[in-house]
N, CA and C atoms as an extended XYZ file, in Angstrom:
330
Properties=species:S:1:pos:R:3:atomname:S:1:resname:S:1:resid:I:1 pbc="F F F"
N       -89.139       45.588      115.648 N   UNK     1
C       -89.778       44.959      114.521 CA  UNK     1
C       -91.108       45.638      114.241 C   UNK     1
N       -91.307       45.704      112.697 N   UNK     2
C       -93.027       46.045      112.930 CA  UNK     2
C       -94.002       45.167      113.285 C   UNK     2
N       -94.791       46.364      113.287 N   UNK     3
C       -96.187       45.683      113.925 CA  UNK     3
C       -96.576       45.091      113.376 C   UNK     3
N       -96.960       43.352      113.212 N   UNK     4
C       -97.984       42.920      112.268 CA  UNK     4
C       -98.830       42.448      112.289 C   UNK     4
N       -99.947       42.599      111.532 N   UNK     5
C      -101.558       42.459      112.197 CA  UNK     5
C      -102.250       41.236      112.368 C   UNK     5
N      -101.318       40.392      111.545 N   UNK     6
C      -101.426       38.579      112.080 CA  UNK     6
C      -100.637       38.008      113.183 C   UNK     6
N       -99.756       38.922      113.182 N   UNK     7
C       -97.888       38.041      114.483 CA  UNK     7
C       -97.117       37.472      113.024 C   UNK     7
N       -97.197       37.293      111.693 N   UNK     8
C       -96.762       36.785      110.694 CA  UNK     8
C       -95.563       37.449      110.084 C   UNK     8
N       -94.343       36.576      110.152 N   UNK     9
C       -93.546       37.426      108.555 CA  UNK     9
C       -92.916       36.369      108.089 C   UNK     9
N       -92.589       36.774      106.819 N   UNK    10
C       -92.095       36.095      106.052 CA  UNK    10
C       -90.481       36.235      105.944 C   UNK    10
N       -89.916       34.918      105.825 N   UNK    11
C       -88.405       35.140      106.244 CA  UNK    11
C       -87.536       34.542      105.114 C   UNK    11
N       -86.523       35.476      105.023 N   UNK    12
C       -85.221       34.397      103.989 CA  UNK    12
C       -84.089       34.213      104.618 C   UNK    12
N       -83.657       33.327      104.053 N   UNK    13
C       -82.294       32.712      104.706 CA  UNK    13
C       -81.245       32.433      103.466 C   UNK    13
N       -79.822       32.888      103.449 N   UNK    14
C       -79.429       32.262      102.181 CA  UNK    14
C       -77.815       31.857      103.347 C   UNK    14
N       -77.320       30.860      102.451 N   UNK    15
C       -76.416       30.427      102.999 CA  UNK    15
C       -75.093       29.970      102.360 C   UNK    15
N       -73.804       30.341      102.056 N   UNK    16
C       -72.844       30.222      101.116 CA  UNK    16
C       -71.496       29.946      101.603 C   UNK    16
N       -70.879       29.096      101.111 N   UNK    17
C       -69.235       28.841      101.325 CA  UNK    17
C       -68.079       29.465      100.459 C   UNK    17
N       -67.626       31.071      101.013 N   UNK    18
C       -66.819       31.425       99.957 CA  UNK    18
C       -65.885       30.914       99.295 C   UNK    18
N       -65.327       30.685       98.203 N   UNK    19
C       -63.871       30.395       97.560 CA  UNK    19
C       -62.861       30.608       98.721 C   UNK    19
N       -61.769       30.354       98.556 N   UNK    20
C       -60.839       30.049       99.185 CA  UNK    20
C       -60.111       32.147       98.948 C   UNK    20
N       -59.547       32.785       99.996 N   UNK    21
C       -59.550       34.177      100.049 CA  UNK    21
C       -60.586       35.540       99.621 C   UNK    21
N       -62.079       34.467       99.363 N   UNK    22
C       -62.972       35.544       99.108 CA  UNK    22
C       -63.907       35.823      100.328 C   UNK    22
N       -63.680       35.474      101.268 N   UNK    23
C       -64.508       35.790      102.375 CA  UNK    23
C       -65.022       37.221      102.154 C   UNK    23
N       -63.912       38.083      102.746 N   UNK    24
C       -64.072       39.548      102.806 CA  UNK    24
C       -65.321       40.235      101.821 C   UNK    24
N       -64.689       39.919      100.501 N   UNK    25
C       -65.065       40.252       99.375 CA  UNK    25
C       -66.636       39.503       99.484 C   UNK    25
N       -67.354       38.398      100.025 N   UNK    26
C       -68.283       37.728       99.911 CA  UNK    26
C       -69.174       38.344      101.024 C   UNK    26
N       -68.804       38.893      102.251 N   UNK    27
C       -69.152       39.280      103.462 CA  UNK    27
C       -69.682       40.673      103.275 C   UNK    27
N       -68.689       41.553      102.250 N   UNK    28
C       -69.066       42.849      101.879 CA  UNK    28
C       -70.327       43.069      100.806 C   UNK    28
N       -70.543       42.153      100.238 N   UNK    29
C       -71.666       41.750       99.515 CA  UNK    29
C       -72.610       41.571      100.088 C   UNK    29
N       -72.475       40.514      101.095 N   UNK    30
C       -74.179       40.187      101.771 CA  UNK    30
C       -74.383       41.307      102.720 C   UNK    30
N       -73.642       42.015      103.128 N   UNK    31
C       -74.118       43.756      103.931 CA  UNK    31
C       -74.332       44.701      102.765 C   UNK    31
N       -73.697       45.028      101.857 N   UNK    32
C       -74.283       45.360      100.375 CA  UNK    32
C       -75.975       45.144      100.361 C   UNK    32
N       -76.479       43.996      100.670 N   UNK    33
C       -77.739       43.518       99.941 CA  UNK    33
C       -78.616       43.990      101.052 C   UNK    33
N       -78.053       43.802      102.065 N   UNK    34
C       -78.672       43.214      103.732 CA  UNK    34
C       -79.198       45.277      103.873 C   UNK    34
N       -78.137       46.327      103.496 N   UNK    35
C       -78.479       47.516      103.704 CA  UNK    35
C       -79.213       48.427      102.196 C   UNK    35
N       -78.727       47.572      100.886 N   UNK    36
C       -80.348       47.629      100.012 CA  UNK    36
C       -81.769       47.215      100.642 C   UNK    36
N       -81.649       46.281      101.380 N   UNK    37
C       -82.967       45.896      101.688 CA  UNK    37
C       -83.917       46.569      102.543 C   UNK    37
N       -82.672       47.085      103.387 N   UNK    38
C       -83.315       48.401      104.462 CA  UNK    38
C       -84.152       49.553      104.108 C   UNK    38
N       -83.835       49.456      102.679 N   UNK    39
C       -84.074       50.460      102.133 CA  UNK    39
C       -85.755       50.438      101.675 C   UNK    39
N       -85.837       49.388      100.912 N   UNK    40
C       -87.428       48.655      100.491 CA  UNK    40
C       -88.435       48.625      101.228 C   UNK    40
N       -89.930       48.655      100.453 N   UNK    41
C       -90.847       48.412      100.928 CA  UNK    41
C       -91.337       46.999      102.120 C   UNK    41
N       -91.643       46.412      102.652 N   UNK    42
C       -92.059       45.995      103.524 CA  UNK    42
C       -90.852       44.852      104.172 C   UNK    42
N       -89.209       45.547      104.460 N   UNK    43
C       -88.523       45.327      104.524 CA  UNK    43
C       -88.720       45.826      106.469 C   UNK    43
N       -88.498       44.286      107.510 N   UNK    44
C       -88.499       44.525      108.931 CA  UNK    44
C       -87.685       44.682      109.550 C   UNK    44
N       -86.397       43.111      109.157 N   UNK    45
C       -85.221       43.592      109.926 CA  UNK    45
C       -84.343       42.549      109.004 C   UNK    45
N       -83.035       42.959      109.179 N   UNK    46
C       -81.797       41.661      108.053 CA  UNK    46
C       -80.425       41.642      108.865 C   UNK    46
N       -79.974       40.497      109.197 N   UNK    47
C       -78.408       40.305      109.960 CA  UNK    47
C       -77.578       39.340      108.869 C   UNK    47
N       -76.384       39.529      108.733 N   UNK    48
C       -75.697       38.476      108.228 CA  UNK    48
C       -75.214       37.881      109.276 C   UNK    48
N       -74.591       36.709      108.878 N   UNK    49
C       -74.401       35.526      109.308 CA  UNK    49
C       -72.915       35.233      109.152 C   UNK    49
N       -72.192       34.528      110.380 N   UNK    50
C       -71.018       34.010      110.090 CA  UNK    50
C       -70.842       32.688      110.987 C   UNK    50
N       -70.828       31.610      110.327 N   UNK    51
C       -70.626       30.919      111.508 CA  UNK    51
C       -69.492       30.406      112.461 C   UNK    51
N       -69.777       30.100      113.629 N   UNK    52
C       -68.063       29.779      114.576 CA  UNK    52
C       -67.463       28.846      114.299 C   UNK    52
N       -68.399       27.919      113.483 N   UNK    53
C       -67.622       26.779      112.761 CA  UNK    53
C       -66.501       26.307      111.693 C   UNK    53
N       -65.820       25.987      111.926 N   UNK    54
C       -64.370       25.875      111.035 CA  UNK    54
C       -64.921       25.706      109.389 C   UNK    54
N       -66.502       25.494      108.985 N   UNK    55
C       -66.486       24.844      107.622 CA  UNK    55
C       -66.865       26.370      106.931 C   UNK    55
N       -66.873       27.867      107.511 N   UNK    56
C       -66.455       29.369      107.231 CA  UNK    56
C       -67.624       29.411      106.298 C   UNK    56
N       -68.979       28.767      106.837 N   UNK    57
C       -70.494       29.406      105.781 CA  UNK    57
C       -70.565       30.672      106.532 C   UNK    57
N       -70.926       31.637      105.392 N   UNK    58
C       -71.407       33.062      105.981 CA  UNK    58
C       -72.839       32.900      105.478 C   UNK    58
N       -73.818       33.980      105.414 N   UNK    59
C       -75.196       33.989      104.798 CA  UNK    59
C       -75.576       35.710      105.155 C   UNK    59
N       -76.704       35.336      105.105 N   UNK    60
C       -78.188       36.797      105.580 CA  UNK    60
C       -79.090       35.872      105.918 C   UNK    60
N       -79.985       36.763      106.785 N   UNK    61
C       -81.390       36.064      107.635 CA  UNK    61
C       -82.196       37.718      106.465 C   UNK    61
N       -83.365       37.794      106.178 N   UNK    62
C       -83.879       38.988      106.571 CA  UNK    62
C       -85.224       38.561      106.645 C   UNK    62
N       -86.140       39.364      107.637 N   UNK    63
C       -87.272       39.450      107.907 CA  UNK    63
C       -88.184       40.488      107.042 C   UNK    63
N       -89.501       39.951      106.548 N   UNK    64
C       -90.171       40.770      105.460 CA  UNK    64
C       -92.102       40.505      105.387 C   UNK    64
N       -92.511       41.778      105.859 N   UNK    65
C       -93.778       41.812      105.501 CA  UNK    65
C       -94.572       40.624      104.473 C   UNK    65
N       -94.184       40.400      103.651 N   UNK    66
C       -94.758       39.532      102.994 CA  UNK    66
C       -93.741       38.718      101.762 C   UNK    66
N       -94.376       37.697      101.690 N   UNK    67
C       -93.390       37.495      100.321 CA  UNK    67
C       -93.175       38.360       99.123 C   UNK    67
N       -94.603       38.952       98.906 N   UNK    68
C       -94.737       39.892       97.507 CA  UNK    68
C       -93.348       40.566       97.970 C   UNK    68
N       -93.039       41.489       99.309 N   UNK    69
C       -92.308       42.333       99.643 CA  UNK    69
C       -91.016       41.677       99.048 C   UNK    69
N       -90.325       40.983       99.340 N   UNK    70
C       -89.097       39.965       99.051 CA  UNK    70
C       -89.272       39.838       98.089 C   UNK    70
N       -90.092       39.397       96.999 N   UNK    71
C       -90.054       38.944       95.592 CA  UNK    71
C       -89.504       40.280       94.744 C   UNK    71
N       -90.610       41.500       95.105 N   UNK    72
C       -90.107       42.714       94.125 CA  UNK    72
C       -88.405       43.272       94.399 C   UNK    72
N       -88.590       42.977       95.673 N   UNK    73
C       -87.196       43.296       96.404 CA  UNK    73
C       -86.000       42.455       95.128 C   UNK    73
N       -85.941       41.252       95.625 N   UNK    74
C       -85.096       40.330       94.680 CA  UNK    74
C       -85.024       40.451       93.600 C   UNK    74
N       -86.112       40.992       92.653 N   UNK    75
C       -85.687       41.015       91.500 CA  UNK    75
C       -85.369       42.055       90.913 C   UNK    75
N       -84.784       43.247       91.951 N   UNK    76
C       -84.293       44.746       91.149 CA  UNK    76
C       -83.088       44.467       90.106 C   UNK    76
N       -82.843       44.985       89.590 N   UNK    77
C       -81.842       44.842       88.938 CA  UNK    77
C       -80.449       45.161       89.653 C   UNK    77
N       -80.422       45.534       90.967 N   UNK    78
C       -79.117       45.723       91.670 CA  UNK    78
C       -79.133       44.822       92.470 C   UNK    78
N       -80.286       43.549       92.750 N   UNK    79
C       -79.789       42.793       93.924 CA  UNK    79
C       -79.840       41.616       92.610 C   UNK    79
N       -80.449       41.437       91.664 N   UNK    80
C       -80.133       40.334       90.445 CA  UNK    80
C       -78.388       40.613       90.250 C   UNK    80
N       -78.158       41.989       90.302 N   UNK    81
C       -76.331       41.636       89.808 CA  UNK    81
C       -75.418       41.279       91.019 C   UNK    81
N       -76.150       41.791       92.065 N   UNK    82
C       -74.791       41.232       93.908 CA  UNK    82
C       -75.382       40.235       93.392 C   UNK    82
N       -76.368       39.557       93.263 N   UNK    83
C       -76.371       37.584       93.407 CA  UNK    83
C       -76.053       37.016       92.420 C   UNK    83
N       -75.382       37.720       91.196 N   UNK    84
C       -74.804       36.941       90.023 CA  UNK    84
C       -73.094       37.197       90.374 C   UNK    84
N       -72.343       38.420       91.062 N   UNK    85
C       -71.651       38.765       91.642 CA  UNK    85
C       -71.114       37.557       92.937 C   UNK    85
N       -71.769       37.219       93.380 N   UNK    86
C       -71.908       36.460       94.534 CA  UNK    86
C       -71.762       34.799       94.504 C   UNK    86
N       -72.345       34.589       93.236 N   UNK    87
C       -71.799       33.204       92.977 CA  UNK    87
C       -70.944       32.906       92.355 C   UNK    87
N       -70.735       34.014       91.692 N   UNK    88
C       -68.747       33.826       91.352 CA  UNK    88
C       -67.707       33.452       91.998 C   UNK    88
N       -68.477       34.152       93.488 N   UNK    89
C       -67.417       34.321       94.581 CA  UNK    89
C       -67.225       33.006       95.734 C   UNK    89
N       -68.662       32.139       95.352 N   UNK    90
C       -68.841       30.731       96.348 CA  UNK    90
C       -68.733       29.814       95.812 C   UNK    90
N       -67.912       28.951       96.681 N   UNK    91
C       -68.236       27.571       96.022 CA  UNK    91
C       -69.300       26.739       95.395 C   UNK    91
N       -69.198       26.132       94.215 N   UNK    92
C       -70.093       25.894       93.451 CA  UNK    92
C       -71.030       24.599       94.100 C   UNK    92
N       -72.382       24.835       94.063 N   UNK    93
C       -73.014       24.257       94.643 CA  UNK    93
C       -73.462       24.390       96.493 C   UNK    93
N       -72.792       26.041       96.727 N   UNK    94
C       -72.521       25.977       98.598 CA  UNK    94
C       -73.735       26.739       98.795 C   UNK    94
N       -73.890       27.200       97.407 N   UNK    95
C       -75.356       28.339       98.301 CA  UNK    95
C       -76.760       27.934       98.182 C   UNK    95
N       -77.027       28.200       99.350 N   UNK    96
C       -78.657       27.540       99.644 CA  UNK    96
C       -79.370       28.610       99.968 C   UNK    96
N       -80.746       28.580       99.801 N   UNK    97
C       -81.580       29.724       99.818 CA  UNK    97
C       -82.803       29.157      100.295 C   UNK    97
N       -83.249       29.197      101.283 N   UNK    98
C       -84.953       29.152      101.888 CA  UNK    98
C       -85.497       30.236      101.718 C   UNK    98
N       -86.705       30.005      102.258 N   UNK    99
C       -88.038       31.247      103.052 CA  UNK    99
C       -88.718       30.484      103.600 C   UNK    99
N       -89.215       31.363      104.754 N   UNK   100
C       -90.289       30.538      105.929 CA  UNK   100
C       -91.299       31.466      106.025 C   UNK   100
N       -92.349       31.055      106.471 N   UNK   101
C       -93.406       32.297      107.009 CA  UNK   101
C       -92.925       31.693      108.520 C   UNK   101
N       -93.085       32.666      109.500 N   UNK   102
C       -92.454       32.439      111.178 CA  UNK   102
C       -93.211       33.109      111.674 C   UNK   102
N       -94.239       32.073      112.790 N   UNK   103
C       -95.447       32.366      113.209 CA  UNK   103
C       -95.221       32.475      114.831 C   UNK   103
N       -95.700       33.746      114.967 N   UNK   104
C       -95.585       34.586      116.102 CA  UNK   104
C       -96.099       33.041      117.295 C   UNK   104
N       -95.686       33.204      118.335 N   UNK   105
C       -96.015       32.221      119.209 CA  UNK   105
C       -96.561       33.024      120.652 C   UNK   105
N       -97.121       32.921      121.420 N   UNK   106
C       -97.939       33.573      122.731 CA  UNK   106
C       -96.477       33.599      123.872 C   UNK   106
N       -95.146       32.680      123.734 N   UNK   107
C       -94.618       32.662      124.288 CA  UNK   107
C       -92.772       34.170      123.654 C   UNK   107
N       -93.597       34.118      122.369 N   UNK   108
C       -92.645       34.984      121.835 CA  UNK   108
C       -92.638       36.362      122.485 C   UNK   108
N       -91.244       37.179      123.071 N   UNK   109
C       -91.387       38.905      123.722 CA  UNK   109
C       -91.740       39.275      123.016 C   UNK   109
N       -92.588       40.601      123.530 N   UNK   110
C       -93.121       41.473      122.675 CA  UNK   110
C       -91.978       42.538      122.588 C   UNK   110
C-alpha cells in the first residue's frame, strides 16, 4: 500500500446482485473497472468481491488517496459507461455503493 502521511485513505465499496445468468458477464465488469482504476491517479489498491453466500452479491472494495482521487476517477467517461453497463446487468434496486475514510490504527501491520 502507499505511504500515507496521515495513516488515512479513503475507501469504496459497491455491492450488486446480478440478474439471473449474468454473473460472469457482471464479474468481468467489476475487474474491467477494478484494473481501470489501477491505472489512475491516487489509486492504492482494488479486489472484487464474491460472496460464499448462496444470496450470489459480487462487488469491488478499492482503496484511494483521497476522495478528490475517486471522484475524478468515477466520472471518466469509461467508468460512467461500465456503471450504466452494469446496472443493466443487476437486479434492480441490488446495488449499493458506500465510501469510508479508514483510519490507520497503532494496532494495524505495517
Amino acid at each position: 500500500m502507499a505511504d500515507l502521511p496521515d495513516g488515512n485513505v479513503y475507501v469504496r465499496l459497491s455491492l450488486m446482485q446480478p440478474k439471473f445468468g449474468q454473473d460472469a458477464q457482471v464479474s468481468n465488469i467489476l475487474n474491467e473497472l477494478v484494473n481501470f482504476y489501477a491505472q489512475q491517479p491516487g489509486y492504492i489498491r482494488g479486489f472484487t468481491l464474491t460472496s460464499p453466500a448462496r444470496d450470489n452479491q459480487i462487488g469491488r472494495l478499492t482503496f484511494w488517496d483521497s476522495e478528490h482521487d475517486a471522484e475524478n476517477t468515477a466520472n471518466t467517461q469509461h467508468v460512467l459507461s461500465l456503471r450504466a453497463e452494469l446496472l443493466r446487468l443487476v437486479e434492480a434496486g441490488s446495488h449499493l455503493e458506500r465510501s469510508f475514510v479508514a483510519e490507520e490504527t497503532a494496532a494495524s501491520p505495517v
